[in-house]
PDB file of N, H, CA, C and O in Angstrom:
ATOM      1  N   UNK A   1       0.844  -1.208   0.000  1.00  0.00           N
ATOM      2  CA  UNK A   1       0.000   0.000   0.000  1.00  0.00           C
ATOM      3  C   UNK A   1       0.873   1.250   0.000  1.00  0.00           C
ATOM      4  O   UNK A   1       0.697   2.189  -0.777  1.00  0.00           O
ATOM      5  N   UNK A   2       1.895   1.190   0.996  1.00  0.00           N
ATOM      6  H   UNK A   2       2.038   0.428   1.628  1.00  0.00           H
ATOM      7  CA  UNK A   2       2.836   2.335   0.828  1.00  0.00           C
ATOM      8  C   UNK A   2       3.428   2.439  -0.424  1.00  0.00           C
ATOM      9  O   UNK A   2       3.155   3.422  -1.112  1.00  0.00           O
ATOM     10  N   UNK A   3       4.119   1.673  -0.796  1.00  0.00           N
ATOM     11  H   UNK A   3       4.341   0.874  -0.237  1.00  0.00           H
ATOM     12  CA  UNK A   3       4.764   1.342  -2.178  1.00  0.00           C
ATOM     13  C   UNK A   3       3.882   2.075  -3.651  1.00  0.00           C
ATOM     14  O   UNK A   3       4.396   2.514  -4.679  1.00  0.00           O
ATOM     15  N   UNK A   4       2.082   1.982  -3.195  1.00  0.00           N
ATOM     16  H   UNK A   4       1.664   1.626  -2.359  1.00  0.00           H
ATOM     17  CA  UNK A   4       1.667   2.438  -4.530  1.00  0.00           C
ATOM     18  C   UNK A   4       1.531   4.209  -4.405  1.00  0.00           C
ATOM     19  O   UNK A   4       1.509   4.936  -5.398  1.00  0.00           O
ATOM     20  N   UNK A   5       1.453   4.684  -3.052  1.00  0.00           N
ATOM     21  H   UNK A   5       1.471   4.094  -2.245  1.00  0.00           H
ATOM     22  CA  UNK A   5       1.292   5.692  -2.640  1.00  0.00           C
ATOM     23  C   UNK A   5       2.520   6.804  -3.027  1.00  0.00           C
ATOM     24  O   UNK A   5       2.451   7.929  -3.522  1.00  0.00           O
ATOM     25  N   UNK A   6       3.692   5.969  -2.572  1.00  0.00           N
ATOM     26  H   UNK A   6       3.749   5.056  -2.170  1.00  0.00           H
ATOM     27  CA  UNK A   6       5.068   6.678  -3.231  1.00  0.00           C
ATOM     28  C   UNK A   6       4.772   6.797  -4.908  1.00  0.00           C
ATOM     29  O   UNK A   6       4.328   7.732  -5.574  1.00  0.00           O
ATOM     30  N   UNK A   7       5.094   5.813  -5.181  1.00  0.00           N
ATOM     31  H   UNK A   7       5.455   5.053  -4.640  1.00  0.00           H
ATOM     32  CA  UNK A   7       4.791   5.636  -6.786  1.00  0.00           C
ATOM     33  C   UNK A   7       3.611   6.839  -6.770  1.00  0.00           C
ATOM     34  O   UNK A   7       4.175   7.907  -6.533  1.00  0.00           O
ATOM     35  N   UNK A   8       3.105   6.902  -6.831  1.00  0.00           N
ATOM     36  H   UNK A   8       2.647   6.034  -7.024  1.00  0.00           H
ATOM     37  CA  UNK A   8       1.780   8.192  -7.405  1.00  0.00           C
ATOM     38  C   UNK A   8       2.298   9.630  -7.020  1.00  0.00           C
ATOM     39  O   UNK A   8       2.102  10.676  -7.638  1.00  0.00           O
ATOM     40  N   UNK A   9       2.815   9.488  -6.164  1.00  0.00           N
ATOM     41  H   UNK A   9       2.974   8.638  -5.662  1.00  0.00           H
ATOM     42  CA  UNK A   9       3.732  10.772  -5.486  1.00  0.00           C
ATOM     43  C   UNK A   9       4.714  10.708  -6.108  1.00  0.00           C
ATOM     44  O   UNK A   9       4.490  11.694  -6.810  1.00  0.00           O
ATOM     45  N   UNK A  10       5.633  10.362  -6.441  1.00  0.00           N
ATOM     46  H   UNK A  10       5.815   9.560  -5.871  1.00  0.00           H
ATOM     47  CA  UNK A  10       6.431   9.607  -7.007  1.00  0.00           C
ATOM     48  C   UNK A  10       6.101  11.116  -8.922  1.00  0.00           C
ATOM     49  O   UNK A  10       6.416  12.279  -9.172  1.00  0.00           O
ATOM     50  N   UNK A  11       5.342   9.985  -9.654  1.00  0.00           N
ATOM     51  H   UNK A  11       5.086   9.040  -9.451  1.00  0.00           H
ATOM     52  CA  UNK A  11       4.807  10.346 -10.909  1.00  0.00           C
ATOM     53  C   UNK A  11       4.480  11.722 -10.780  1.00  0.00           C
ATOM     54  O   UNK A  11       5.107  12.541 -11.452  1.00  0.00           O
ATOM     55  N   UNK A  12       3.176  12.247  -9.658  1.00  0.00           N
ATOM     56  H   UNK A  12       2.666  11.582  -9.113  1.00  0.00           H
ATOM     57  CA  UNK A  12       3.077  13.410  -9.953  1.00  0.00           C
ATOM     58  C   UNK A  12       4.458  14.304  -9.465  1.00  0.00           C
ATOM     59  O   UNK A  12       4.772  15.232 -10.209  1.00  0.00           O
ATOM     60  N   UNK A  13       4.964  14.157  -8.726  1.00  0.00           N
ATOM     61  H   UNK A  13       4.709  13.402  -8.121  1.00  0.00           H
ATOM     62  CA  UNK A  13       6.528  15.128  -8.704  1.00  0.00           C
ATOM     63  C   UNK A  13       7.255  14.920 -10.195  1.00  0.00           C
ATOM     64  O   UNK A  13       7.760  15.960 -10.618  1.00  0.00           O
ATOM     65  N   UNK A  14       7.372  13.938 -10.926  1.00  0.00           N
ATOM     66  H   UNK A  14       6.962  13.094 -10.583  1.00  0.00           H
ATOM     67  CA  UNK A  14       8.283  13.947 -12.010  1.00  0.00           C
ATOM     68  C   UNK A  14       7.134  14.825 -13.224  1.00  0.00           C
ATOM     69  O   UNK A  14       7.542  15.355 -14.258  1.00  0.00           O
ATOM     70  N   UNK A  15       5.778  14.800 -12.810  1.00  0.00           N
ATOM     71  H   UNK A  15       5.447  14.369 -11.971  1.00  0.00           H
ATOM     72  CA  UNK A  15       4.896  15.620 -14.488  1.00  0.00           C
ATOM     73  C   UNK A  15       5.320  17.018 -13.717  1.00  0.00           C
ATOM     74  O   UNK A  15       5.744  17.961 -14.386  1.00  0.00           O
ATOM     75  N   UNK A  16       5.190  17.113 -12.308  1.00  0.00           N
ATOM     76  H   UNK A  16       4.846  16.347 -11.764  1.00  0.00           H
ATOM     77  CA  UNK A  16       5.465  18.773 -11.643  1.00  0.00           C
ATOM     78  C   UNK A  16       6.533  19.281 -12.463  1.00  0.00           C
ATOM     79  O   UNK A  16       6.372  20.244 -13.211  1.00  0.00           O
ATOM     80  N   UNK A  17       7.786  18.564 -12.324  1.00  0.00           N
ATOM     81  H   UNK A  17       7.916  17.781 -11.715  1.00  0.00           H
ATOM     82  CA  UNK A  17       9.142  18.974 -13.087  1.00  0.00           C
ATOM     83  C   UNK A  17       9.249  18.772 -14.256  1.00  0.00           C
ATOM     84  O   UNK A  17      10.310  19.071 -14.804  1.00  0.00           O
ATOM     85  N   UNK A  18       8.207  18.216 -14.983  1.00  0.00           N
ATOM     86  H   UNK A  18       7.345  17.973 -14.538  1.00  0.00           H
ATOM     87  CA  UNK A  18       8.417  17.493 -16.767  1.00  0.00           C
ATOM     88  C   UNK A  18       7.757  19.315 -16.874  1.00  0.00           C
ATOM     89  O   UNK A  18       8.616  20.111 -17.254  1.00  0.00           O
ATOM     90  N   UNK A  19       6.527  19.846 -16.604  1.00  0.00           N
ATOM     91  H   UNK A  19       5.830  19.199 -16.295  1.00  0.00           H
ATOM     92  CA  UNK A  19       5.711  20.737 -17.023  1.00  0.00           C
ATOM     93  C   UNK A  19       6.776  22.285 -16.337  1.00  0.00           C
ATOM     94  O   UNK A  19       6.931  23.120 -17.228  1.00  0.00           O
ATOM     95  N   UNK A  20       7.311  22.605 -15.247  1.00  0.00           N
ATOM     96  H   UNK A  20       7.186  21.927 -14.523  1.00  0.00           H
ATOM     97  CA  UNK A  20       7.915  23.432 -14.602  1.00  0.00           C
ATOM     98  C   UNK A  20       9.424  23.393 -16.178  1.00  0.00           C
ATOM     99  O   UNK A  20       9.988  24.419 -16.556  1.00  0.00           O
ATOM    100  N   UNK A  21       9.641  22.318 -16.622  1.00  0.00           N
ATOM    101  H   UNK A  21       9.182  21.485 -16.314  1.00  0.00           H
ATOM    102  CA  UNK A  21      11.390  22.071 -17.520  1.00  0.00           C
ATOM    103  C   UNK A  21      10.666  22.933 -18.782  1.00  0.00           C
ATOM    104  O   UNK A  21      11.238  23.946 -19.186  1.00  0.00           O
ATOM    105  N   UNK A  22       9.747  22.622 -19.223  1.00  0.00           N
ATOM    106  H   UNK A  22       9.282  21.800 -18.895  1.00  0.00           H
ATOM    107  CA  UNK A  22       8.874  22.826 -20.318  1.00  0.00           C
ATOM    108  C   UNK A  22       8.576  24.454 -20.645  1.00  0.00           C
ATOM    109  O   UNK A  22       8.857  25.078 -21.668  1.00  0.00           O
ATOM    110  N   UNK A  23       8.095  24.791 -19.758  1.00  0.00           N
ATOM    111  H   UNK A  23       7.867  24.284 -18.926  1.00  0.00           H
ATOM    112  CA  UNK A  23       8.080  25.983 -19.282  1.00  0.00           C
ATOM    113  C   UNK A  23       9.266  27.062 -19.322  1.00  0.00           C
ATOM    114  O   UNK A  23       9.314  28.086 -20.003  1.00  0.00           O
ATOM    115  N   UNK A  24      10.088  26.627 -18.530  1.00  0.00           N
ATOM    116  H   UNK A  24      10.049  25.795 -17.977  1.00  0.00           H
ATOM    117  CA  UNK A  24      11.569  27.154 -18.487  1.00  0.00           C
ATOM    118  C   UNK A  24      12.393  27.313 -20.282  1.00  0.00           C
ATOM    119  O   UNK A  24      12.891  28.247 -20.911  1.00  0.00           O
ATOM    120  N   UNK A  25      12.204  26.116 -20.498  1.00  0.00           N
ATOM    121  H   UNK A  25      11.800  25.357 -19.987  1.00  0.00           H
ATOM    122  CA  UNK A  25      12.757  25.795 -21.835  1.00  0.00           C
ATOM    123  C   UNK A  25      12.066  26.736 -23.190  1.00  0.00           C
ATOM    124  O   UNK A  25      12.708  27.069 -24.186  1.00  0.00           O
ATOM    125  N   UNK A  26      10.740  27.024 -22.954  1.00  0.00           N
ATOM    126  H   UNK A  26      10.218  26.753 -22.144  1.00  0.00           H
ATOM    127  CA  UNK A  26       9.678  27.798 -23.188  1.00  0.00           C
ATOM    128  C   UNK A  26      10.010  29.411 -23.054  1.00  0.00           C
ATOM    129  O   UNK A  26       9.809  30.317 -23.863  1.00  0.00           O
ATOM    130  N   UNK A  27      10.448  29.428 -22.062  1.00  0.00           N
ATOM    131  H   UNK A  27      10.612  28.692 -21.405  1.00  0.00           H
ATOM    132  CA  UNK A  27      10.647  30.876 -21.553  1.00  0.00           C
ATOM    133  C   UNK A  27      11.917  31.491 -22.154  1.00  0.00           C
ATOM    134  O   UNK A  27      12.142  32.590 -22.660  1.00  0.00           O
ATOM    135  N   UNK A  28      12.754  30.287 -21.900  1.00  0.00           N
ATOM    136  H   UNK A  28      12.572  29.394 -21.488  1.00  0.00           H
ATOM    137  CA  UNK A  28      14.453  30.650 -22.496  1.00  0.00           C
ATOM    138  C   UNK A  28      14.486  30.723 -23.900  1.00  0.00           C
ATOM    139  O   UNK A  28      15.519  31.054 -24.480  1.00  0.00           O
ATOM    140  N   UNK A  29      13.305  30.404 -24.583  1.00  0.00           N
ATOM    141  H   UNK A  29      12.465  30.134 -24.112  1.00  0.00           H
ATOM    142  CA  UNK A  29      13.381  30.268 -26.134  1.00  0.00           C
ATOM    143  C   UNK A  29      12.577  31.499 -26.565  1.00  0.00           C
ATOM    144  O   UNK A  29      12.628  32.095 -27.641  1.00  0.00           O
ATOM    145  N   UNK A  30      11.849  31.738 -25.520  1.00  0.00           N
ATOM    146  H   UNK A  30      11.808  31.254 -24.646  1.00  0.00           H
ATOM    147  CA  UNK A  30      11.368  33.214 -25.775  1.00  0.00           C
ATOM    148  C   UNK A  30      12.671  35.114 -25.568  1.00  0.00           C
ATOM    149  O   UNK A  30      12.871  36.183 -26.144  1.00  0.00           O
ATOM    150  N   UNK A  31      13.174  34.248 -24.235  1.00  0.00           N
ATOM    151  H   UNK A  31      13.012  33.380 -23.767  1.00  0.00           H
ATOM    152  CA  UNK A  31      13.875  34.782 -24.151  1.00  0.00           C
ATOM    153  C   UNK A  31      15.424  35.338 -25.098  1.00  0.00           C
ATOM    154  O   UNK A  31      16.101  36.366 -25.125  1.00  0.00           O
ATOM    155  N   UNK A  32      15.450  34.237 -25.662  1.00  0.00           N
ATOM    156  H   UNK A  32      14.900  33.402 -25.640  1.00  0.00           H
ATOM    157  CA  UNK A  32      16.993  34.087 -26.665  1.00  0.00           C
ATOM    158  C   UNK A  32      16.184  34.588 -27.796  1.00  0.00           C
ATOM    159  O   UNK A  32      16.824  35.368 -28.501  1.00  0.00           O
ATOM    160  N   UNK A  33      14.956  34.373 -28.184  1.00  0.00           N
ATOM    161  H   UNK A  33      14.437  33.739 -27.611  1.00  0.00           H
ATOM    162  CA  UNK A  33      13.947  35.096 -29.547  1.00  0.00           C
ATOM    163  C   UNK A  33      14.299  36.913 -29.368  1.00  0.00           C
ATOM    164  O   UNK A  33      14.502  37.680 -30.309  1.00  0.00           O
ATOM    165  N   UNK A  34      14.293  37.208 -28.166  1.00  0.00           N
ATOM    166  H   UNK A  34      14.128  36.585 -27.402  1.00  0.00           H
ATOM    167  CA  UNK A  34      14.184  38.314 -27.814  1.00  0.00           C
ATOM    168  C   UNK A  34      15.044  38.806 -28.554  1.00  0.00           C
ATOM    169  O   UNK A  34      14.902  39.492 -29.566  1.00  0.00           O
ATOM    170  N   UNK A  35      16.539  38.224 -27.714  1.00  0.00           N
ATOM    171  H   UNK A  35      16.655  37.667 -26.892  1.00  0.00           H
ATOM    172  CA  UNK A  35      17.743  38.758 -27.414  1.00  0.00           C
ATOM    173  C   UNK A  35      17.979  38.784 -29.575  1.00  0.00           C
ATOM    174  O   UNK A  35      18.358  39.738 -30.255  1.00  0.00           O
ATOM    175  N   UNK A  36      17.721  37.885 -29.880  1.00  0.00           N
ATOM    176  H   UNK A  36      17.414  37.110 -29.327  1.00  0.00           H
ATOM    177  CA  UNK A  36      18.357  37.680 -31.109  1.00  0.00           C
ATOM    178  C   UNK A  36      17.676  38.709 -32.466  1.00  0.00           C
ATOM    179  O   UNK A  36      18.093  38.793 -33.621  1.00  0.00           O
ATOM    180  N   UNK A  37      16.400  39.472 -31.762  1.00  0.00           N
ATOM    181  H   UNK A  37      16.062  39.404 -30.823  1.00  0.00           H
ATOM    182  CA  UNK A  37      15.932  40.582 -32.527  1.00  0.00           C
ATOM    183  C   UNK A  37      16.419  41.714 -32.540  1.00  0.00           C
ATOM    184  O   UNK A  37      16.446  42.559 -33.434  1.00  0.00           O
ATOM    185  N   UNK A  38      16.894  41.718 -31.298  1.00  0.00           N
ATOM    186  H   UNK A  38      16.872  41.031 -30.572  1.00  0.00           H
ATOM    187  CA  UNK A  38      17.372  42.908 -30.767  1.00  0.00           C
ATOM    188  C   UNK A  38      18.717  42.991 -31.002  1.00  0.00           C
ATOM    189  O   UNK A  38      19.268  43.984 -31.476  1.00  0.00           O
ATOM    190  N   UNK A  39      19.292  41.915 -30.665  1.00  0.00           N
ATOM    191  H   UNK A  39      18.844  41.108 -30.280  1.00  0.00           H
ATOM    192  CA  UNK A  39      20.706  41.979 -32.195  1.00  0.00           C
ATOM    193  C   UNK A  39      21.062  42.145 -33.413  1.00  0.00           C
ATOM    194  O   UNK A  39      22.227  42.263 -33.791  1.00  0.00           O
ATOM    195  N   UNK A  40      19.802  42.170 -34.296  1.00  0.00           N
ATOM    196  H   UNK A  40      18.855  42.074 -33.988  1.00  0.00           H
ATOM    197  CA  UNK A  40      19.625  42.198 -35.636  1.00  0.00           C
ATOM    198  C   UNK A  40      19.146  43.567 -35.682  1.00  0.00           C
ATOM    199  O   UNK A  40      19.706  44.435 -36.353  1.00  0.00           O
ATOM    200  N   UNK A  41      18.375  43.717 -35.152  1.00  0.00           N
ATOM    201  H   UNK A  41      17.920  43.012 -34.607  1.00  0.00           H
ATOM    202  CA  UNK A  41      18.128  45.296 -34.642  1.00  0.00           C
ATOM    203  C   UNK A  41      19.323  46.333 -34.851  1.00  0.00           C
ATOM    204  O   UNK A  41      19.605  47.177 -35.701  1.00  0.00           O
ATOM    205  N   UNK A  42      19.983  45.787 -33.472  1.00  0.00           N
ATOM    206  H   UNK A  42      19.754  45.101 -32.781  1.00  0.00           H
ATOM    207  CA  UNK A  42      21.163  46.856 -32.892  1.00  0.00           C
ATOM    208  C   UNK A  42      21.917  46.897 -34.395  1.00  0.00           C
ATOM    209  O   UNK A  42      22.037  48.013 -34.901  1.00  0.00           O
ATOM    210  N   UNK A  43      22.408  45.788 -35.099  1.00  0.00           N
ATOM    211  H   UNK A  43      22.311  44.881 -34.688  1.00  0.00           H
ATOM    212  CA  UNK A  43      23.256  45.056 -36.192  1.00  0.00           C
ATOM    213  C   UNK A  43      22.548  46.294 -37.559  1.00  0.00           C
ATOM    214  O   UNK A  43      23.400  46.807 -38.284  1.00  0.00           O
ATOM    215  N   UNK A  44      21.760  46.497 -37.689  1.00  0.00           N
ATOM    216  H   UNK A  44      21.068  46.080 -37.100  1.00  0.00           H
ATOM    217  CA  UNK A  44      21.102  46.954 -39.102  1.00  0.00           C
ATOM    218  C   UNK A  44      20.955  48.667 -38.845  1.00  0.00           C
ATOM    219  O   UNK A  44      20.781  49.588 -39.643  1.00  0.00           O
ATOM    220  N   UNK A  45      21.124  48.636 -37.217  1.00  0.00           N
ATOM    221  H   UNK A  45      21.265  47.889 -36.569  1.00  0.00           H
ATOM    222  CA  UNK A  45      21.180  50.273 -37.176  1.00  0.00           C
ATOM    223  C   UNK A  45      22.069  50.893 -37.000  1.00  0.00           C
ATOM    224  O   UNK A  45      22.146  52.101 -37.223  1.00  0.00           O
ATOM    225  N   UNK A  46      23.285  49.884 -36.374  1.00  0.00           N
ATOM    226  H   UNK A  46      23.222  48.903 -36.193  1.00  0.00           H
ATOM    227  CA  UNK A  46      24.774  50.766 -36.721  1.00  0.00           C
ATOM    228  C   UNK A  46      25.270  50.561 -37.835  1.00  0.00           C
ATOM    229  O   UNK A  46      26.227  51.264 -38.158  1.00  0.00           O
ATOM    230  N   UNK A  47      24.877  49.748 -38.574  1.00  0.00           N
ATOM    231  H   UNK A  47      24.099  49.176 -38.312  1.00  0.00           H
ATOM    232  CA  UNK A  47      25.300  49.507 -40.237  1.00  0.00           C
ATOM    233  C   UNK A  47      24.909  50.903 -40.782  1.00  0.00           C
ATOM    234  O   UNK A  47      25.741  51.671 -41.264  1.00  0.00           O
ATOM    235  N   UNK A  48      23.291  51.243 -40.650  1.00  0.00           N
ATOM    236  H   UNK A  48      22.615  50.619 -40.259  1.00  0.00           H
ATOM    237  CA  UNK A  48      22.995  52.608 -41.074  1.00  0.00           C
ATOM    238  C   UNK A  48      23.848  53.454 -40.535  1.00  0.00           C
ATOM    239  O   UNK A  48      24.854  53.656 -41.217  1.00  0.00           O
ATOM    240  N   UNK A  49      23.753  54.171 -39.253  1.00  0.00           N
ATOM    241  H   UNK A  49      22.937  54.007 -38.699  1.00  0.00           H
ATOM    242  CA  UNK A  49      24.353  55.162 -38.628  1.00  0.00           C
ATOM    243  C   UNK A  49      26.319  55.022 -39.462  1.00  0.00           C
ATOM    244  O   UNK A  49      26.919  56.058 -39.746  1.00  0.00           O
ATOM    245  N   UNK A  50      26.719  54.149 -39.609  1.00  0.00           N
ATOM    246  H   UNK A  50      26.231  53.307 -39.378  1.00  0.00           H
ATOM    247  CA  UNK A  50      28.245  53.785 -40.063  1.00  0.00           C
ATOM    248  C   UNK A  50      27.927  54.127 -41.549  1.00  0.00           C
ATOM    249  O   UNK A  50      28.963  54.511 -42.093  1.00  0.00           O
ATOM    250  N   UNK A  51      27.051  54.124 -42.250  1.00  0.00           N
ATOM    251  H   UNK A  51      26.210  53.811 -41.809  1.00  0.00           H
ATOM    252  CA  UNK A  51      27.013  54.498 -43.659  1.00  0.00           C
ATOM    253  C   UNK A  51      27.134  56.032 -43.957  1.00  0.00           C
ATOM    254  O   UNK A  51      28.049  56.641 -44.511  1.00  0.00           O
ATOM    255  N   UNK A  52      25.433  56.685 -43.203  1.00  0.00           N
ATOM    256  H   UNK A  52      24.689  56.191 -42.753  1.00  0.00           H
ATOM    257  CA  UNK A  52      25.568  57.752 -42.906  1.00  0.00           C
ATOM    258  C   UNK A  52      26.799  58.674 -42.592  1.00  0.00           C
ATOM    259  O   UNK A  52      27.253  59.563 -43.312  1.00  0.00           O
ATOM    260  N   UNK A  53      27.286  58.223 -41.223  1.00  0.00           N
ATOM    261  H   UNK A  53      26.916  57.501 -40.638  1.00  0.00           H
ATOM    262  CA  UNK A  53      28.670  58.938 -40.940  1.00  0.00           C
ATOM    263  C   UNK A  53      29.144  58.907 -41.926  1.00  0.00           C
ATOM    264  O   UNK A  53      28.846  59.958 -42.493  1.00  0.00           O
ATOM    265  N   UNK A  54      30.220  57.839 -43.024  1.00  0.00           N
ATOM    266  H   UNK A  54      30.462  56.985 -42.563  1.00  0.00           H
ATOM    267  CA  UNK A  54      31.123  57.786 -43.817  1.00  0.00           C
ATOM    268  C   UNK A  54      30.721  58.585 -44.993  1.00  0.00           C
ATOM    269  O   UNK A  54      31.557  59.333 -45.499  1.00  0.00           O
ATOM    270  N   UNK A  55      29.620  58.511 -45.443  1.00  0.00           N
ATOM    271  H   UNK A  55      28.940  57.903 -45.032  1.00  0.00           H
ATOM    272  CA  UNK A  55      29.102  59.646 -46.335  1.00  0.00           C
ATOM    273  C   UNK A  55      29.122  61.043 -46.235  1.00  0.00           C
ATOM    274  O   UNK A  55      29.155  61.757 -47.238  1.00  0.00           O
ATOM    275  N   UNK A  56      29.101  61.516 -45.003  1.00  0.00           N
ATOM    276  H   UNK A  56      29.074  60.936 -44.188  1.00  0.00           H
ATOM    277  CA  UNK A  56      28.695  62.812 -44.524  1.00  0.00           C
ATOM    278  C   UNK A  56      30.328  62.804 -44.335  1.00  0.00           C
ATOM    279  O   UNK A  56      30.912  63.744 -44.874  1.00  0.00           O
ATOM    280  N   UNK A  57      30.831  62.195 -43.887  1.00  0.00           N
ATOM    281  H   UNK A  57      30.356  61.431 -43.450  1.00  0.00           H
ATOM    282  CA  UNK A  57      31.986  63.063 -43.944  1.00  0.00           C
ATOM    283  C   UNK A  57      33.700  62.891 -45.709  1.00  0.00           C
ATOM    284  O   UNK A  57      34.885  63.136 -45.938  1.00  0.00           O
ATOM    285  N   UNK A  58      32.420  62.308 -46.334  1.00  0.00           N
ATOM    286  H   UNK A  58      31.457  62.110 -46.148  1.00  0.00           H
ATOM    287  CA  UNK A  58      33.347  61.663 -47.491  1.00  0.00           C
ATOM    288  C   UNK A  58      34.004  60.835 -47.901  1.00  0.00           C
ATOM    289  O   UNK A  58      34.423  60.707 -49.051  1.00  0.00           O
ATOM    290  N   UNK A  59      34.243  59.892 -46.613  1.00  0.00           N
ATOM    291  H   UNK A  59      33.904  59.996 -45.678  1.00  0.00           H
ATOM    292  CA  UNK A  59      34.974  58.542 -47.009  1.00  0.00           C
ATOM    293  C   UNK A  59      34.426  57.892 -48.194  1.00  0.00           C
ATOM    294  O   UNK A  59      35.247  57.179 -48.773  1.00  0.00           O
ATOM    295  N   UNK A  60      33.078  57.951 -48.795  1.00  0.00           N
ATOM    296  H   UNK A  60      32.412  58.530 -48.325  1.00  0.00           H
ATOM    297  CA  UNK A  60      33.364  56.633 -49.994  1.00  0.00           C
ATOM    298  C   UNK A  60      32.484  58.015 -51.128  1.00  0.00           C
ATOM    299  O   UNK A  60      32.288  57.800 -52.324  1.00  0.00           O
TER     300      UNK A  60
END
């Protein structure tokens, strides 16, 4: 009887942490989505601003 009681306790602690990993993994993929726009971002607007400058002051 104890034995099936662990076991069920047992299972629901491992879906607690299967759904809590999921989540996390979820979050960090949102998170790195973020980061990686905002690099392409930052990336395409100092490309501009570096064009601009070199023009304005005559380099090409």
């Amino acid at each position: 009887m104890n034995f099936i009681i662990k076991k069920k306790f047992f299972f629901k602690k491992t879906d607690f942490f299967n759904e809590f990993y999921n989540f996390k993994k979820k979050f960090f993929q949102k998170k790195t989505d973020f980061f990686n726009e905002f690099y392409n971002f930052k990336k395409k607007f100092f490309k501009k601003i570096k064009k601009n400058f070199f023009k304005k002051n005559g380099f090409f």
